[in-house]
HTML snippet that shows the backbone in 3Dmol.js (N, CA, C, O; Angstrom):
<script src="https://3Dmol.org/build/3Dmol-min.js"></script>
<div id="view" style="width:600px;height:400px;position:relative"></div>
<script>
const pdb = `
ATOM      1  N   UNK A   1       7.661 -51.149 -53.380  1.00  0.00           N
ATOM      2  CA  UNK A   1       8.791 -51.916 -52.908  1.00  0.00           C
ATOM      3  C   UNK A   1       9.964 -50.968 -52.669  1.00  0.00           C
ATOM      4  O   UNK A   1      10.336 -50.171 -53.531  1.00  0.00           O
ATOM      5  N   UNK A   2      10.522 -51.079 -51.492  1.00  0.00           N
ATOM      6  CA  UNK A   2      11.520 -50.539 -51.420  1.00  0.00           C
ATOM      7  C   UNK A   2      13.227 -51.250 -51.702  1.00  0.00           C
ATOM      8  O   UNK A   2      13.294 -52.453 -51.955  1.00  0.00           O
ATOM      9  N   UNK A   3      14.350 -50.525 -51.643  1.00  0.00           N
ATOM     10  CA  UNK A   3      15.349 -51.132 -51.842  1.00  0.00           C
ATOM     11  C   UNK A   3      16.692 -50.560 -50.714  1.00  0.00           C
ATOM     12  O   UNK A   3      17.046 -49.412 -50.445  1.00  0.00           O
ATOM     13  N   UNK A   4      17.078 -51.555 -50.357  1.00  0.00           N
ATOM     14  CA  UNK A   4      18.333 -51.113 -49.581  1.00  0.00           C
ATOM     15  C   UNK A   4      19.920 -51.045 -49.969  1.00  0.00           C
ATOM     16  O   UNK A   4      20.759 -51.895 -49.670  1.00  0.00           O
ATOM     17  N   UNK A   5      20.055 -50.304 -50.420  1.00  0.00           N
ATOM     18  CA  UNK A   5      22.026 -49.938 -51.169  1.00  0.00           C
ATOM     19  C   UNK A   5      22.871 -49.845 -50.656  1.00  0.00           C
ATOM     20  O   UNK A   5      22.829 -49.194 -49.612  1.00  0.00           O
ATOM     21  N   UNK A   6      24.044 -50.402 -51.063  1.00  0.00           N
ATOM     22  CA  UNK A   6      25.415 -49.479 -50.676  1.00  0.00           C
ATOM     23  C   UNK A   6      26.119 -49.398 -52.090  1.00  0.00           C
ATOM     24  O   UNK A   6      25.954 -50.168 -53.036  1.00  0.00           O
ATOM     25  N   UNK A   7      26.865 -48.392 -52.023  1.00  0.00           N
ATOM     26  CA  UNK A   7      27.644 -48.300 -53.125  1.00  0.00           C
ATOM     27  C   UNK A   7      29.289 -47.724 -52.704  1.00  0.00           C
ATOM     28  O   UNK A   7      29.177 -47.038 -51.688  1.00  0.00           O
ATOM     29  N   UNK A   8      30.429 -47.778 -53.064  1.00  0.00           N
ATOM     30  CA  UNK A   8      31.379 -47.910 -52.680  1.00  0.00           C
ATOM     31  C   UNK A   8      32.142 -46.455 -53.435  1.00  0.00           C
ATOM     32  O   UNK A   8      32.087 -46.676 -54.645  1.00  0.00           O
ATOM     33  N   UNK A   9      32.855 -45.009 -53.190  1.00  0.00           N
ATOM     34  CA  UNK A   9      33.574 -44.678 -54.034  1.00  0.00           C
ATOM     35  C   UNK A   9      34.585 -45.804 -54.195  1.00  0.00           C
ATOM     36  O   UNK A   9      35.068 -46.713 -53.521  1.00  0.00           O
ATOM     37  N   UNK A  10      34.706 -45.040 -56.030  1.00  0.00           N
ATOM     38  CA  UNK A  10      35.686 -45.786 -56.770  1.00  0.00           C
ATOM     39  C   UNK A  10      37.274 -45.171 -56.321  1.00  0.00           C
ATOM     40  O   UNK A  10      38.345 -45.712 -56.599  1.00  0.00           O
ATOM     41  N   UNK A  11      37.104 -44.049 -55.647  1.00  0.00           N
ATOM     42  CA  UNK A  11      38.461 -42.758 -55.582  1.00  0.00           C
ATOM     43  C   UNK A  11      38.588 -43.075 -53.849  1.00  0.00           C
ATOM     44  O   UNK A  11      39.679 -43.526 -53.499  1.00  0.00           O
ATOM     45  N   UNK A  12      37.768 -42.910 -52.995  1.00  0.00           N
ATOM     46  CA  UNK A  12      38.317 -42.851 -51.755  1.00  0.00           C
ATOM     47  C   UNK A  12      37.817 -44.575 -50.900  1.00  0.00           C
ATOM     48  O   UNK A  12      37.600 -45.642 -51.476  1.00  0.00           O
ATOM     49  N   UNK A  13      37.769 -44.305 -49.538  1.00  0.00           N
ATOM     50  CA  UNK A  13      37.742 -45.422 -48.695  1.00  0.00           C
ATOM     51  C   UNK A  13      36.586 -44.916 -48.760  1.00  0.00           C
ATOM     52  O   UNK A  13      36.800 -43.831 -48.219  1.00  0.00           O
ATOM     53  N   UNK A  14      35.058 -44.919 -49.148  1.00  0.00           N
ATOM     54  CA  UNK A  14      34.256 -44.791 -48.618  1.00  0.00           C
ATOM     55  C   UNK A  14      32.837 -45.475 -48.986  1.00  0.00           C
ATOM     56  O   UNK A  14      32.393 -45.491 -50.135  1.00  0.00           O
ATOM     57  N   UNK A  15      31.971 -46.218 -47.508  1.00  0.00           N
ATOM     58  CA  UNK A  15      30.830 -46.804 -48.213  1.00  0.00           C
ATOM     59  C   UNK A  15      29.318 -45.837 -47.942  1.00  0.00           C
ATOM     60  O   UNK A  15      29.009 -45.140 -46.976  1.00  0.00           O
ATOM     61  N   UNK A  16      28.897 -46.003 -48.660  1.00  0.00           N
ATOM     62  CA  UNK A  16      27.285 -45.187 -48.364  1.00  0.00           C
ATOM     63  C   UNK A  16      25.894 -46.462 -48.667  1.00  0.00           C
ATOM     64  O   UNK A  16      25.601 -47.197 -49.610  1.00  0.00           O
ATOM     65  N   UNK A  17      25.275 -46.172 -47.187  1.00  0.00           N
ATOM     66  CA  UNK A  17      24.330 -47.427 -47.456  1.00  0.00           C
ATOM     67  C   UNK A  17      22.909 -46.898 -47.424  1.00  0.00           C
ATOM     68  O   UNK A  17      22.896 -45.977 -46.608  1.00  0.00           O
ATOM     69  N   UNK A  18      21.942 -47.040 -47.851  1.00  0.00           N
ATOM     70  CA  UNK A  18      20.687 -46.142 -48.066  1.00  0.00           C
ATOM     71  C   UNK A  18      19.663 -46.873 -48.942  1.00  0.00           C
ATOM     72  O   UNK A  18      19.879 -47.902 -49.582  1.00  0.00           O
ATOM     73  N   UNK A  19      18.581 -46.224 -48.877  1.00  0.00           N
ATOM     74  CA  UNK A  19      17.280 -46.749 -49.268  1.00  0.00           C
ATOM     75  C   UNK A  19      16.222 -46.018 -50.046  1.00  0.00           C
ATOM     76  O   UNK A  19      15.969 -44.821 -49.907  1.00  0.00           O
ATOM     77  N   UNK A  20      15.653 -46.806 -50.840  1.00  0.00           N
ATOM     78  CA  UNK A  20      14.933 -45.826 -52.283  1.00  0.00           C
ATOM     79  C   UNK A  20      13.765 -46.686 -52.871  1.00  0.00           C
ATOM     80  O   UNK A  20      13.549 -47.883 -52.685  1.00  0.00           O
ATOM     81  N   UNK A  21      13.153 -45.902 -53.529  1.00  0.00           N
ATOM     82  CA  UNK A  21      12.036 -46.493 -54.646  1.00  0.00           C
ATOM     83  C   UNK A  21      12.644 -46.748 -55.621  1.00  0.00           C
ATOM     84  O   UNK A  21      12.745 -47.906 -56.025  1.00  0.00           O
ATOM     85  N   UNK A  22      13.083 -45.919 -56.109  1.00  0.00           N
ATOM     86  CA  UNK A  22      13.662 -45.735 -57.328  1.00  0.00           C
ATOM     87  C   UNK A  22      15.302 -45.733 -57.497  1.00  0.00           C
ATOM     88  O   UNK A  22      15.820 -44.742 -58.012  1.00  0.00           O
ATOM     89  N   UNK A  23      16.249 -47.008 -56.998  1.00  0.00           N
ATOM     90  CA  UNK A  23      17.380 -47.226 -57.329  1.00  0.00           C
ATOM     91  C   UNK A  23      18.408 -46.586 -58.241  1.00  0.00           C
ATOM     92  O   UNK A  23      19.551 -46.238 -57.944  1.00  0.00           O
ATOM     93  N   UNK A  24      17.863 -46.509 -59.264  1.00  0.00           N
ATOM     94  CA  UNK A  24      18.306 -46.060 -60.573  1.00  0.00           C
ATOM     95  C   UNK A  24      18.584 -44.279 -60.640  1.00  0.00           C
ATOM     96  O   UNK A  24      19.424 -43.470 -61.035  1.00  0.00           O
ATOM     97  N   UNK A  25      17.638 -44.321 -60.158  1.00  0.00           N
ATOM     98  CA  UNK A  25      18.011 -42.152 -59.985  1.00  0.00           C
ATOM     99  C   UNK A  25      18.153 -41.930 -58.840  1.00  0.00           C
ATOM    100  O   UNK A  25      17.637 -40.836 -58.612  1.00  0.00           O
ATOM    101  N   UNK A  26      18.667 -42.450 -57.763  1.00  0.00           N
ATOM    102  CA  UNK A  26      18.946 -42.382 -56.844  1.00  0.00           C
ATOM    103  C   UNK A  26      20.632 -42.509 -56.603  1.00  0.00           C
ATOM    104  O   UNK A  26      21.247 -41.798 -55.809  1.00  0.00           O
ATOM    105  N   UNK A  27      21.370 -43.779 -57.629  1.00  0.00           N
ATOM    106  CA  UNK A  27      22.488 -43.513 -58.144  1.00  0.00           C
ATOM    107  C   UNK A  27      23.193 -42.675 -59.093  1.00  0.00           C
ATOM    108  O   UNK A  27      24.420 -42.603 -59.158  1.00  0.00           O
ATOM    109  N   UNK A  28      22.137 -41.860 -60.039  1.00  0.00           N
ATOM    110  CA  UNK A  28      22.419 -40.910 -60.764  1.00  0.00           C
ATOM    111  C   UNK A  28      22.656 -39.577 -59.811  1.00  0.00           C
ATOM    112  O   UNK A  28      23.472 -38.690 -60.061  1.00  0.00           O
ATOM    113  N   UNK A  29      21.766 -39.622 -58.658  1.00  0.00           N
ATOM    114  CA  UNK A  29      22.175 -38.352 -57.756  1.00  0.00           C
ATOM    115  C   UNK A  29      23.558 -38.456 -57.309  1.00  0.00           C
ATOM    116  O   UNK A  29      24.496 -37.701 -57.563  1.00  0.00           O
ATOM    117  N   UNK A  30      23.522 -39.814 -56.402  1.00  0.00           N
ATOM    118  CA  UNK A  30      24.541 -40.240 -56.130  1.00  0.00           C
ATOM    119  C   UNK A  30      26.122 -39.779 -57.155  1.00  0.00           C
ATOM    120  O   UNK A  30      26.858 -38.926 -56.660  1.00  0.00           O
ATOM    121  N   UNK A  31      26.412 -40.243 -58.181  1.00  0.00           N
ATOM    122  CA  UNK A  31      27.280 -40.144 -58.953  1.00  0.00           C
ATOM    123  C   UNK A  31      27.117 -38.681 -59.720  1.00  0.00           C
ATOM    124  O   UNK A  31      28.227 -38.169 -59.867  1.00  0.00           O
ATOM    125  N   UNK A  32      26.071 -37.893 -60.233  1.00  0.00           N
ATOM    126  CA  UNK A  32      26.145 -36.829 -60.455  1.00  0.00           C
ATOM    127  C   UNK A  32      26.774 -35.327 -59.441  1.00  0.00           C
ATOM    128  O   UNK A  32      27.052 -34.142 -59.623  1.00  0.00           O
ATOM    129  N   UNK A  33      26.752 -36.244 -58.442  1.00  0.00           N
ATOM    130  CA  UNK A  33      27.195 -34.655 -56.849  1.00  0.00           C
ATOM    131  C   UNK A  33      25.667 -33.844 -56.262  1.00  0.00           C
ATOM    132  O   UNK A  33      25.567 -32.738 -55.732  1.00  0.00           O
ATOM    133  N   UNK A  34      24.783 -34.665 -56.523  1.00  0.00           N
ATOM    134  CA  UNK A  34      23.509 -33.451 -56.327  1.00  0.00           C
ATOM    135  C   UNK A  34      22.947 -34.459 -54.557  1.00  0.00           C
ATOM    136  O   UNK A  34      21.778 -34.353 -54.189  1.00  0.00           O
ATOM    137  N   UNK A  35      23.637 -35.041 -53.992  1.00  0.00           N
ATOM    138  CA  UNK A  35      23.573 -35.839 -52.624  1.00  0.00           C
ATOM    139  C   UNK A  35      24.262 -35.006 -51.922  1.00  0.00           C
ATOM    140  O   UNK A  35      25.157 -34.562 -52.640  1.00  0.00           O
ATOM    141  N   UNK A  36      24.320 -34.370 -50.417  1.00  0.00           N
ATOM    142  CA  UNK A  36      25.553 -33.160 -50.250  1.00  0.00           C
ATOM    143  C   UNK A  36      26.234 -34.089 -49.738  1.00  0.00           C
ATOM    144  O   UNK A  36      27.452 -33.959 -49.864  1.00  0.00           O
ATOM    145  N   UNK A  37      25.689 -35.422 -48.941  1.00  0.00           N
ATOM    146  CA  UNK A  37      26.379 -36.184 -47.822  1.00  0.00           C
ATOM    147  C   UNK A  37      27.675 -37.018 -48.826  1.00  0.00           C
ATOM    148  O   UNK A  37      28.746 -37.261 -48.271  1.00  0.00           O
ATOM    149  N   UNK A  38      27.488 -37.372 -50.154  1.00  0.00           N
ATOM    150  CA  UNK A  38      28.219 -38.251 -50.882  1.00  0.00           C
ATOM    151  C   UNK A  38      29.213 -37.653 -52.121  1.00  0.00           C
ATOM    152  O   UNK A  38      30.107 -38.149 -52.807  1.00  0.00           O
ATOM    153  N   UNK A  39      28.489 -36.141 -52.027  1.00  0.00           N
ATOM    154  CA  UNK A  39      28.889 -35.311 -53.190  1.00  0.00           C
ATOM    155  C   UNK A  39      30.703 -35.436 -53.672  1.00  0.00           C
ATOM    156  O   UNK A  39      31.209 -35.507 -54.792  1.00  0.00           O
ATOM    157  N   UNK A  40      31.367 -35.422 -52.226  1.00  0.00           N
ATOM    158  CA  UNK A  40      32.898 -35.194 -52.311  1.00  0.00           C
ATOM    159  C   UNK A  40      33.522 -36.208 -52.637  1.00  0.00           C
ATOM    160  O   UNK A  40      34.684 -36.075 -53.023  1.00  0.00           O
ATOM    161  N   UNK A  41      32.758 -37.854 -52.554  1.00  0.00           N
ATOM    162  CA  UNK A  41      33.113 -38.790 -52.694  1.00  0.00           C
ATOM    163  C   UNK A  41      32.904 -39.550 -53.993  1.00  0.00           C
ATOM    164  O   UNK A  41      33.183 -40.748 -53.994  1.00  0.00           O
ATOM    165  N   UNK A  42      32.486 -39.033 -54.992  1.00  0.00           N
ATOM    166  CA  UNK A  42      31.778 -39.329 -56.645  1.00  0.00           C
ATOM    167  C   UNK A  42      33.238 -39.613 -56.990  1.00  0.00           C
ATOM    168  O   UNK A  42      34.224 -38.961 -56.645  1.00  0.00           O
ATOM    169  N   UNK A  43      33.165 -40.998 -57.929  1.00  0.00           N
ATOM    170  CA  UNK A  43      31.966 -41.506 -58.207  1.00  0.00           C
ATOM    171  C   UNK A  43      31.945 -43.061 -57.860  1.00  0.00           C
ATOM    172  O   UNK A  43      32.959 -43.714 -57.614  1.00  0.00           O
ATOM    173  N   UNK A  44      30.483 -43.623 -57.879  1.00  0.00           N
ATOM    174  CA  UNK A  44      30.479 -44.857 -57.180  1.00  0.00           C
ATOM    175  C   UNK A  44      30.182 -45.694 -58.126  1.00  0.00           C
ATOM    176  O   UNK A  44      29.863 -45.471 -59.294  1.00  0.00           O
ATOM    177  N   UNK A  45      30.333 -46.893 -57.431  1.00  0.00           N
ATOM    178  CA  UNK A  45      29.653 -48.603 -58.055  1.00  0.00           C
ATOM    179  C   UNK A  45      28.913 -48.580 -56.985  1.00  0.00           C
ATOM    180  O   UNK A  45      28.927 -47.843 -55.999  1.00  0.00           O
ATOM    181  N   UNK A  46      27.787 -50.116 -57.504  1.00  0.00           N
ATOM    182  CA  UNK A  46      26.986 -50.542 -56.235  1.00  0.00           C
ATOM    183  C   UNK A  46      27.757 -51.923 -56.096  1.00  0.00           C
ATOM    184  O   UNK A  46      28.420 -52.545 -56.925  1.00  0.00           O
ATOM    185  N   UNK A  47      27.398 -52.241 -54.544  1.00  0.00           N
ATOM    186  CA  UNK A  47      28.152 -53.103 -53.636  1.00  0.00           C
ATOM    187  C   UNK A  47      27.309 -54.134 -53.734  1.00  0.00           C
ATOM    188  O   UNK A  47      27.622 -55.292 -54.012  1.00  0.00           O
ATOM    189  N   UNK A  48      26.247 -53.722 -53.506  1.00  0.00           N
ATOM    190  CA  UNK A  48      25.024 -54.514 -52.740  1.00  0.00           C
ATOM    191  C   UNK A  48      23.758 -54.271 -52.715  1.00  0.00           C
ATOM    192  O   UNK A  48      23.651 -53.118 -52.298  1.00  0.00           O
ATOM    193  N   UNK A  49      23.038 -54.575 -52.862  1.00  0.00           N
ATOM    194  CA  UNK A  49      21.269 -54.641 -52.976  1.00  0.00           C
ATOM    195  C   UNK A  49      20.355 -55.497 -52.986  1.00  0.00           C
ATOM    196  O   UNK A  49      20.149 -56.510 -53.654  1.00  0.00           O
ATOM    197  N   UNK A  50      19.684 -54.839 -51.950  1.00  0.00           N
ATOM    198  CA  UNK A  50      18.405 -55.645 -51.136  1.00  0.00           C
ATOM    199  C   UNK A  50      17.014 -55.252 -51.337  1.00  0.00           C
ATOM    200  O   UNK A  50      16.627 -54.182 -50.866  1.00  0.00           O
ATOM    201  N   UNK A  51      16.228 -56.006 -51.987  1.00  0.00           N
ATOM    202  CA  UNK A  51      14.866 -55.293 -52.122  1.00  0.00           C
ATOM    203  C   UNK A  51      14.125 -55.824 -50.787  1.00  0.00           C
ATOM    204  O   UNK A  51      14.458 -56.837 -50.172  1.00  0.00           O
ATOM    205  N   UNK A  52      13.304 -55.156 -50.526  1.00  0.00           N
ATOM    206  CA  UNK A  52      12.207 -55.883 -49.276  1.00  0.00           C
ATOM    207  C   UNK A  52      10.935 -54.753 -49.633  1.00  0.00           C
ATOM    208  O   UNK A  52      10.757 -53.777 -50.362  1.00  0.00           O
ATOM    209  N   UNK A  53      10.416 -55.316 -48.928  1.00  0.00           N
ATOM    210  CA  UNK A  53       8.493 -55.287 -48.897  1.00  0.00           C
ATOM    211  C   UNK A  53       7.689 -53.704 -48.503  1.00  0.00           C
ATOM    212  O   UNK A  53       6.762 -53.101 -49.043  1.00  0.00           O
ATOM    213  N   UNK A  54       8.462 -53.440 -47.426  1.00  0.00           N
ATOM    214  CA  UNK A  54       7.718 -52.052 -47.063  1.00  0.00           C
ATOM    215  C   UNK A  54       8.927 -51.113 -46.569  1.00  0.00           C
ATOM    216  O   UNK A  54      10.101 -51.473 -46.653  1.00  0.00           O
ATOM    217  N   UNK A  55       8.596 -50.097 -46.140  1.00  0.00           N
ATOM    218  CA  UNK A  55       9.544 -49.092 -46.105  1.00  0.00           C
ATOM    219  C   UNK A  55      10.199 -49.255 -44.458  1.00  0.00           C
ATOM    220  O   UNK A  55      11.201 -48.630 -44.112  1.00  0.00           O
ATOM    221  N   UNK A  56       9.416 -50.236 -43.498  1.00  0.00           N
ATOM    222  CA  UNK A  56       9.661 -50.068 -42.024  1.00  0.00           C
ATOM    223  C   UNK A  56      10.835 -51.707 -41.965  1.00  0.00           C
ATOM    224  O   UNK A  56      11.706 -51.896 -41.116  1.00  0.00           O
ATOM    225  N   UNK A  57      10.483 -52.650 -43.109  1.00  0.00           N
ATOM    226  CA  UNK A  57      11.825 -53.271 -43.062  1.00  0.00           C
ATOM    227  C   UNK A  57      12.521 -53.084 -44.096  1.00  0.00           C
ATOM    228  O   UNK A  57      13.188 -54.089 -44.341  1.00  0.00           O
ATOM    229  N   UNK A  58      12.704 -52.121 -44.944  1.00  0.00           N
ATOM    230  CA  UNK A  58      13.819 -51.683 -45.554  1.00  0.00           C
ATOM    231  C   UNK A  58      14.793 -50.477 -44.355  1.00  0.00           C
ATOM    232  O   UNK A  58      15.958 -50.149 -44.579  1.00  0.00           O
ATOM    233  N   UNK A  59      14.029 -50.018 -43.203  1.00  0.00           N
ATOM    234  CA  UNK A  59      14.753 -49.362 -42.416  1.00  0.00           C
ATOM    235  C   UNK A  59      15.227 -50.231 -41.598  1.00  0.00           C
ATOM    236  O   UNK A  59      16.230 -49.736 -41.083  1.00  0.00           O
ATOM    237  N   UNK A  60      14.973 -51.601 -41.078  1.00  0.00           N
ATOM    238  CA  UNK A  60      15.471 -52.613 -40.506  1.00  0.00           C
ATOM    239  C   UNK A  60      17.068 -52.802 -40.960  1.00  0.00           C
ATOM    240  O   UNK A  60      18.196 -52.713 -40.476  1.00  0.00           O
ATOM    241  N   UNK A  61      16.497 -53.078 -42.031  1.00  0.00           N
ATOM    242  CA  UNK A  61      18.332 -53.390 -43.091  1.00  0.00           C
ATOM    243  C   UNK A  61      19.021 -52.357 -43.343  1.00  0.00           C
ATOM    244  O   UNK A  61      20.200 -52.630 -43.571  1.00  0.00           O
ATOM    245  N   UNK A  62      18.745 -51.202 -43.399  1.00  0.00           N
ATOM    246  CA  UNK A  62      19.463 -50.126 -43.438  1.00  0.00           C
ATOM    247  C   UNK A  62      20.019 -50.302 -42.076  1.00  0.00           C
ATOM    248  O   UNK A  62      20.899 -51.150 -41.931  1.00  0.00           O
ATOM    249  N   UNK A  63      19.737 -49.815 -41.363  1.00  0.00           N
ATOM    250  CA  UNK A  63      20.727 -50.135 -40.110  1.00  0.00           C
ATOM    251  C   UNK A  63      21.381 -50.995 -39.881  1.00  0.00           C
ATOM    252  O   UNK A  63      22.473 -50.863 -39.327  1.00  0.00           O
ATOM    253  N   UNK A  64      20.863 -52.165 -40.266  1.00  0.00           N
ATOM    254  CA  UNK A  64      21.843 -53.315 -40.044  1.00  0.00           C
ATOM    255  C   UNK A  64      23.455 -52.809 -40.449  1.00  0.00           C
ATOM    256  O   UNK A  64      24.505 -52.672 -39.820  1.00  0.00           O
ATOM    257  N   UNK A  65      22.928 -52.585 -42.130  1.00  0.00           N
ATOM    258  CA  UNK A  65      24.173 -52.280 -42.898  1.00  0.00           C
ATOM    259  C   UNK A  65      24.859 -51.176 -42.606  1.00  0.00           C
ATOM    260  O   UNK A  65      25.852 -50.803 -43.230  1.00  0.00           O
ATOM    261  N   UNK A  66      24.227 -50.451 -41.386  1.00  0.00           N
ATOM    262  CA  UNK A  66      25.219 -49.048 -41.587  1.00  0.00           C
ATOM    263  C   UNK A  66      25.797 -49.686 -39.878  1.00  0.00           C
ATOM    264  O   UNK A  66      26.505 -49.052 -39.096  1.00  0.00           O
ATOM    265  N   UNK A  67      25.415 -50.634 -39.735  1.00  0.00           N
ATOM    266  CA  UNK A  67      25.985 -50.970 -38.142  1.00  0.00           C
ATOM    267  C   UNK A  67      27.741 -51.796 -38.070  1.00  0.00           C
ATOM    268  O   UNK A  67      28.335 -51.876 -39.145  1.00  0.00           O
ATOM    269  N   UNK A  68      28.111 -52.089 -37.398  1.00  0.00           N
ATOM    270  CA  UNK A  68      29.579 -52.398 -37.165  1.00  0.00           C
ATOM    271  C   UNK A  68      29.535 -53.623 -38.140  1.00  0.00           C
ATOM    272  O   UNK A  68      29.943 -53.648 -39.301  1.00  0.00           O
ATOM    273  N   UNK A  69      29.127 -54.330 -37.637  1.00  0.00           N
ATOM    274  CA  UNK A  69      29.031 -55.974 -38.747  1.00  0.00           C
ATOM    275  C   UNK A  69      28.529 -56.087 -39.948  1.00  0.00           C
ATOM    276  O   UNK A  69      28.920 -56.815 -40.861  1.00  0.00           O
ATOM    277  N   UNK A  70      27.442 -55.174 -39.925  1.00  0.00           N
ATOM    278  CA  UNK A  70      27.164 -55.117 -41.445  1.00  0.00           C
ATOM    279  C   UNK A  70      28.477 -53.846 -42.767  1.00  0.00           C
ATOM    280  O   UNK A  70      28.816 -53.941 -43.946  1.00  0.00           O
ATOM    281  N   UNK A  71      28.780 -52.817 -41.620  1.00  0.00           N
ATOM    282  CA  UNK A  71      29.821 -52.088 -42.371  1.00  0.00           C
ATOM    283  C   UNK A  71      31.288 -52.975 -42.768  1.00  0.00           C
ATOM    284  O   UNK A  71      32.040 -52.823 -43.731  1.00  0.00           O
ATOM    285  N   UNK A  72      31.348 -53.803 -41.794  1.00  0.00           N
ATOM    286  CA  UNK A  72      32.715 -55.063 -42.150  1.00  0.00           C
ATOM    287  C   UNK A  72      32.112 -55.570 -43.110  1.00  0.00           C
ATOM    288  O   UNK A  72      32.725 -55.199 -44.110  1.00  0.00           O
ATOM    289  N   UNK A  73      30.971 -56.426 -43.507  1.00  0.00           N
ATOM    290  CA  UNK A  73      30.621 -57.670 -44.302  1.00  0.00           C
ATOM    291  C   UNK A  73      30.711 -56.228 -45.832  1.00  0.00           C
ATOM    292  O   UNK A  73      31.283 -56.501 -46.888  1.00  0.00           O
ATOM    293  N   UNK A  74      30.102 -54.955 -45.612  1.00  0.00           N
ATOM    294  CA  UNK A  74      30.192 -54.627 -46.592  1.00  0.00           C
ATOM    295  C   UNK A  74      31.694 -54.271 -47.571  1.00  0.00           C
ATOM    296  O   UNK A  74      31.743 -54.266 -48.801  1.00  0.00           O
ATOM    297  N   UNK A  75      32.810 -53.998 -46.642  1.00  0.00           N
ATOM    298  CA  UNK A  75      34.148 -53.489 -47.019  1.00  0.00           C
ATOM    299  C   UNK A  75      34.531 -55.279 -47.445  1.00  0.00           C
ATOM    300  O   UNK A  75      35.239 -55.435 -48.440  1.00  0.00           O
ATOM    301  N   UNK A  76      34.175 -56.232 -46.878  1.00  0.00           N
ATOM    302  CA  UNK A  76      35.231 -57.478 -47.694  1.00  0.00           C
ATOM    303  C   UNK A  76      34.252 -57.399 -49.011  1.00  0.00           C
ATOM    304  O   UNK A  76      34.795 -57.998 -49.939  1.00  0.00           O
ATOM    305  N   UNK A  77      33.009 -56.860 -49.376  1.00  0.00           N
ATOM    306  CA  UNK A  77      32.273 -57.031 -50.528  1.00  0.00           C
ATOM    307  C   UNK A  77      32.809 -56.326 -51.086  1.00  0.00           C
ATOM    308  O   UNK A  77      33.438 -56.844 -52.008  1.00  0.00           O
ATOM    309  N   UNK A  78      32.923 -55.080 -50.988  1.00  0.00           N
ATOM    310  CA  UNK A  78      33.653 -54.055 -51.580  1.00  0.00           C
ATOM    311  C   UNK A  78      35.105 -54.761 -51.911  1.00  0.00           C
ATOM    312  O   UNK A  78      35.490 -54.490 -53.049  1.00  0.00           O
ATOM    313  N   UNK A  79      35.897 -55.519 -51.237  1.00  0.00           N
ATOM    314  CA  UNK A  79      37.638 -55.362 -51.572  1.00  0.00           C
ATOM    315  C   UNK A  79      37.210 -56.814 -52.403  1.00  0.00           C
ATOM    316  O   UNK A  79      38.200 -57.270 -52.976  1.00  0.00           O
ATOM    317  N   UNK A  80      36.524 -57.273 -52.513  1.00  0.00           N
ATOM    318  CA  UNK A  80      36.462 -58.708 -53.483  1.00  0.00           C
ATOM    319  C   UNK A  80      35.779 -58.164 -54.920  1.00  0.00           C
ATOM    320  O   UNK A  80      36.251 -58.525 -55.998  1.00  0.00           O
ATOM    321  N   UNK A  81      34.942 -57.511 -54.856  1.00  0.00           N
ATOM    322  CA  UNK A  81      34.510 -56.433 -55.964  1.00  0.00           C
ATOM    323  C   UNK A  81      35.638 -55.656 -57.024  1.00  0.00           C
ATOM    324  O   UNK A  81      35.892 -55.810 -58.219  1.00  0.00           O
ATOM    325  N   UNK A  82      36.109 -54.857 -56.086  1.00  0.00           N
ATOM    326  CA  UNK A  82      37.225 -53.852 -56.439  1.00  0.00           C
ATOM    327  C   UNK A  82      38.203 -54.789 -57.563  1.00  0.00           C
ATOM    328  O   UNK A  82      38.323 -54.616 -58.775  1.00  0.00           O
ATOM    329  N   UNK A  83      38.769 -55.717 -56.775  1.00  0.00           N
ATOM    330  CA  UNK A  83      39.848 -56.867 -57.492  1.00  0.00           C
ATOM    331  C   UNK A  83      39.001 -57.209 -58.899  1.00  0.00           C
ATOM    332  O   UNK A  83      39.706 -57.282 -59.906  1.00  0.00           O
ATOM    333  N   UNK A  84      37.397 -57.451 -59.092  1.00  0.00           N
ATOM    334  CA  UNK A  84      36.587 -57.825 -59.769  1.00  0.00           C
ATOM    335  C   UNK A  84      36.974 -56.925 -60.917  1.00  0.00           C
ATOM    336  O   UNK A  84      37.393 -57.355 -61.992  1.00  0.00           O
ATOM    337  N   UNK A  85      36.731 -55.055 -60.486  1.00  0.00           N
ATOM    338  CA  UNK A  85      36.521 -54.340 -61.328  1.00  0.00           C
ATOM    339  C   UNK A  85      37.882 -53.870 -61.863  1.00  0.00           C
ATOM    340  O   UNK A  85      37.947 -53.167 -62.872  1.00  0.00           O
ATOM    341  N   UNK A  86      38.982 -54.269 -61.169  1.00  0.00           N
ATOM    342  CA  UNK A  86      40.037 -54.002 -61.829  1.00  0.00           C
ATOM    343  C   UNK A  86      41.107 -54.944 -62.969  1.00  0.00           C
ATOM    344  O   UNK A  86      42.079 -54.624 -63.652  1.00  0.00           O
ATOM    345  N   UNK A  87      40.303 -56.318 -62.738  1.00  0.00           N
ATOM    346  CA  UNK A  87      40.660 -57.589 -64.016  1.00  0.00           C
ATOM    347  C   UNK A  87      39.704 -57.240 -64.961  1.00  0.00           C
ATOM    348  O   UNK A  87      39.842 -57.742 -66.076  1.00  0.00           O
ATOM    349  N   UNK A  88      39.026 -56.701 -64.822  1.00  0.00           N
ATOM    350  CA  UNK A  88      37.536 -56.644 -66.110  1.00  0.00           C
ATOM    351  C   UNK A  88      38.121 -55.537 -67.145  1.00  0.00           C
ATOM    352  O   UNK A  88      37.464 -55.206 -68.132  1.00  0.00           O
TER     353      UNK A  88
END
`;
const viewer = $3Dmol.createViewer("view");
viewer.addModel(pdb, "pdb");
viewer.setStyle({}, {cartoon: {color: "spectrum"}});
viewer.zoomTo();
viewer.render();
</script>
């Protein structure tokens, strides 16, 4: 099973949306700096996550989400989140 992510830095404007087996160490790269594309932007929360079936529609949804409408739907998730993580 694959999974489709985004996760949000906590420090800058920035979303990263991507796809994995393994979720869990995939955000440890993520947040550790060992990603080069996300490295400058540590450290993150997750936004959002989608599991699906095989790896050819987890690339379906990846694009979606890295496309114009899915990058909007993800930033109001992100700014309703954010408000979330800053009352908690």
């Amino acid at each position: 099973m694959m999974v489709v992510y985004a996760i949000a830095s906590i420090e800058h404007n920035y979303i990263y949306v991507g796809m994995t087996n393994n979720l869990e160490n995939r955000l440890a790269r993520h947040n550790g700096g060992r990603e080069r594309t996300t490295r400058f932007y540590a450290p993150f929360k997750t936004i959002y996550v989608e599991e699906c079936n095989d790896r050819e529609s987890a690339r379906v949804r990846e694009k979606y989400w890295r496309s114009g409408v899915g990058k909007e739907k993800l930033r109001e998730l992100r700014n309703k989140k954010m408000l979330e993580w800053r009352n908690w």
